[in-house]
C-alpha positions in Angstrom: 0.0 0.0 0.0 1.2 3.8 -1.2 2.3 6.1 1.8 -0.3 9.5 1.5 0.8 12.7 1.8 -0.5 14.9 4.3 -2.8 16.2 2.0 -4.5 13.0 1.1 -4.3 12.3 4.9 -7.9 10.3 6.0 -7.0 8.0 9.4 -9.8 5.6 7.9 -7.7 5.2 4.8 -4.6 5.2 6.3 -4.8 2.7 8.7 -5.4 0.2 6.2 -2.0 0.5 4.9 0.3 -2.8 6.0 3.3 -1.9 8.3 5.1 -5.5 6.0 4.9 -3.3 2.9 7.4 -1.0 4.3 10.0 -3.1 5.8 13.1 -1.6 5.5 11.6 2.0 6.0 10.0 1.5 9.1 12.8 3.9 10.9 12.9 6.3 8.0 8.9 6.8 7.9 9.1 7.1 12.1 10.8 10.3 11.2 8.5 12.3 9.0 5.2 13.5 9.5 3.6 11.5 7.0 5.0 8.3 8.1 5.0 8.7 11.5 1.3 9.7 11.2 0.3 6.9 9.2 2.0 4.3 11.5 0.1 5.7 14.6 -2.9 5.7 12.7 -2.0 1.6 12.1 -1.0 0.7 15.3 -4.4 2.2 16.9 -6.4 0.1 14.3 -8.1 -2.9 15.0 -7.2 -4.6 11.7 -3.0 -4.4 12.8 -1.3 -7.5 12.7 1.1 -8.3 15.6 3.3 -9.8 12.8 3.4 -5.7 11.8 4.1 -4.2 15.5 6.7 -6.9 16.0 8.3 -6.0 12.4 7.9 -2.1 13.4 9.2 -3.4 17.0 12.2 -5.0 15.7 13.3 -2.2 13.2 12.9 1.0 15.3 14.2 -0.6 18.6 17.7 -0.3 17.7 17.1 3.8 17.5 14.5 4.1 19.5 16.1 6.3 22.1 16.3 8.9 19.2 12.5 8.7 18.2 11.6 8.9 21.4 12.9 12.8 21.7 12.1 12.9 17.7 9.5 15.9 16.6 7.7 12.6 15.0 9.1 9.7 16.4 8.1 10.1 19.6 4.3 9.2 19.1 5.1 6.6 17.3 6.4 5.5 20.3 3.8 6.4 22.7 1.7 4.0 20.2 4.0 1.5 20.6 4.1 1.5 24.2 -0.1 1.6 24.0 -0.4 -0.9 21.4 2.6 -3.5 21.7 2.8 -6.9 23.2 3.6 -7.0 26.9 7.4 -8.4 25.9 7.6 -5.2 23.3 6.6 -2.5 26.5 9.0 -4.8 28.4 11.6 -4.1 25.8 10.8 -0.3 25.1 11.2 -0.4 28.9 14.5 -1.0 28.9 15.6 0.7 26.1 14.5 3.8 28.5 16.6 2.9 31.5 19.3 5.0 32.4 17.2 7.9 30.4 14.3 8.9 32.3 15.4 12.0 33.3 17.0 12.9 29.8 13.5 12.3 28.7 11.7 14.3 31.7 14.1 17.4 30.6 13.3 16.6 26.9 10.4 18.7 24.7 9.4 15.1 22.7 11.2 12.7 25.7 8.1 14.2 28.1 6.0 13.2 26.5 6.7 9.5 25.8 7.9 9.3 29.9 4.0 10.6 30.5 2.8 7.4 28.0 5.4 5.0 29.7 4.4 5.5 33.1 0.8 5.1 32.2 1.1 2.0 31.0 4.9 0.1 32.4 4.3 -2.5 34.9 4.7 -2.0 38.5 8.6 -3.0 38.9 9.5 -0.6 35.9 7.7 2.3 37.0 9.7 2.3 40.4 13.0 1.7 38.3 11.4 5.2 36.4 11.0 6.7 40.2 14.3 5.6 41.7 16.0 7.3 38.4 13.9 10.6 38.9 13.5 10.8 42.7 16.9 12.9 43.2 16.0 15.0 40.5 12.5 15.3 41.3 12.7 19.7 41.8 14.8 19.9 38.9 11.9 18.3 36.8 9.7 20.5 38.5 11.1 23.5 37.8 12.2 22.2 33.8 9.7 23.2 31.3 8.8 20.2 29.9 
């Protein structure tokens, strides 16, 4: 299926596009608007595989530190972490240790953190609060 241009953007259309027909892109397309909005729009839809969020898994994981403070990237994340398998949040999880306070600080990073913590398991959100709790005013005061 053809990638639309923001122009010809309709989320009914869009998400019937298949994540497999891009393999090879999937890190490329996180980082533009078009792509990163049609991805969203197919990992919030009903009809996506978990053969095409374990392909999109499995491509953008080795970066996925930079998409998550990426202008686009970073919802594609957030669907990720909404949308994946347990072992996918589980691996997004620990891609983001050592970070979360890069990503508190970050305009994107913030944003993704918010997503995480809504939806990481018990033990990784208090490896998320052990990481912040000595920065904890600092965040405060940041503006993101």
């Amino acid at each position: 299926t053809e990638l639309r241009t923001q122009d010809d953007f309709d989320v009914r259309t869009v998400a019937k596009i298949n994540i497999l027909d891009h393999r090879g892109r999937l890190t490329e397309l996180c980082g533009t608007q078009d792509g990163s909005r049609q991805l969203q729009a197919r990992l919030s839809s009903p009809e996506c595989s978990e053969e095409e969020k374990q392909l999109l898994y499995e491509e953008v994981l080795p970066t996925i530190r930079t998409h998550m403070e990426d202008k686009y990237g970073n919802y594609v994340v957030q669907k990720m972490l909404l949308h994946g398998t347990r072992e996918q949040v589980k691996g997004i999880a620990e891609e983001m240790k050592g970070n979360y306070r890069n990503l508190a600080n970050q305009l994107f990073g913030c944003f993704v953190l918010q997503t995480a913590l809504d939806v990481l398991d018990e033990e990784d959100r208090l490896i998320a609060a052990a990481e912040l709790q000595s920065h904890v005013m600092a965040c405060v005061n940041h503006q993101h």
